[in-house]
Every structure is written in C-alpha cells, then in structure tokens.
N, C-alpha and C positions, 0 to 999 in steps of 0.2 A: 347569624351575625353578618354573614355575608349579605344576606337578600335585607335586610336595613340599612348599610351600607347604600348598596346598590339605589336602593328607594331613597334615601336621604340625596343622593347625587343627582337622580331624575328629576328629584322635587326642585332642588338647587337648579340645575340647568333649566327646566322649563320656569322659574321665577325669573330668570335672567332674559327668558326670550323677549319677554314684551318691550323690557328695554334696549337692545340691542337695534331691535327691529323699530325703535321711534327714533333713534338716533342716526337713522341711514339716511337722514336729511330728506325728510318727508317734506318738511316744510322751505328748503331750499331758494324755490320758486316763486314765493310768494302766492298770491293768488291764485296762481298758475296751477299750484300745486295739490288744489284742490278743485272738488266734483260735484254739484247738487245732486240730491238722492230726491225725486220724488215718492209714494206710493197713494195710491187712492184706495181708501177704508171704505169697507164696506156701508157706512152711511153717507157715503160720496163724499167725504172732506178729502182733502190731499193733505196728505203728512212730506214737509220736507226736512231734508238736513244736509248738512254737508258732510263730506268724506274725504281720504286723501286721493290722491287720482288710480292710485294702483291698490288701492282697494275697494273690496265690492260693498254694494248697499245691501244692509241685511233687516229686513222687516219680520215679526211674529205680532200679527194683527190680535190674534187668539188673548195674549197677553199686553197688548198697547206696548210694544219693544220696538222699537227703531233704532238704528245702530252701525255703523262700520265694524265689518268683517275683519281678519286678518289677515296678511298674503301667505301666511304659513296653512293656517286652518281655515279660511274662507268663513262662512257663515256656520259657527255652529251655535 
C-alpha cells in the first residue's frame, strides 16, 4: 500500500515538473530569450530550431528527432 502511495506521489510530482519549469519566465525576454540550435545530418542538410537560452539543443539523427532538452534532465 505504501510503495503505490509513494509511486502515485512520484508520478504526481514529476507531472508537475515540466510546468513549473515553463513558467520560470523562459520567455520573459522576448527574443532574447531564446537560441538557434543548428545540426548538420549526415547528408549535409542542416537541421535548425530554436530553443530557450538555458536550455541545451538535443539532436537523435538515428531517428530524425530534434529537440530542446530540459534544464532539470538535459537531453535524454
């Protein structure tokens, strides 16, 4: 009983993270406040995208995924 509890409350909290963490006024700055991400594919195209400034550019060529990372867990 205890360890579903416990699971029900992880699940809860890490649902909440992603909003907490878009609401720290990423976008404050305007503009500013964001990064272009380049990467070059292996058939030499360049893949870009934007990001917020404090977070990193996360590429998985393997599966065409391009992507912002999170400043809690980075790129997984």
């Amino acid at each position: 009983m205890m360890r579903i509890l416990a699971c029900l409350m992880l699940a809860a909290a890490l649902s909440a993270a992603p909003l907490a963490l878009a609401s720290s006024g990423a976008m404050a700055g305007g503009k500013k406040a964001t990064k272009i991400c380049k990467h070059k594919t292996a058939s030499g195209k360049t893949k870009t995208w934007r990001c917020g400034k404090d977070q990193p550019c996360c590429s998985a060529e393997w599966i065409n995924y391009y992507t912002c990372g999170s400043k809690l867990l980075g790129c997984l």
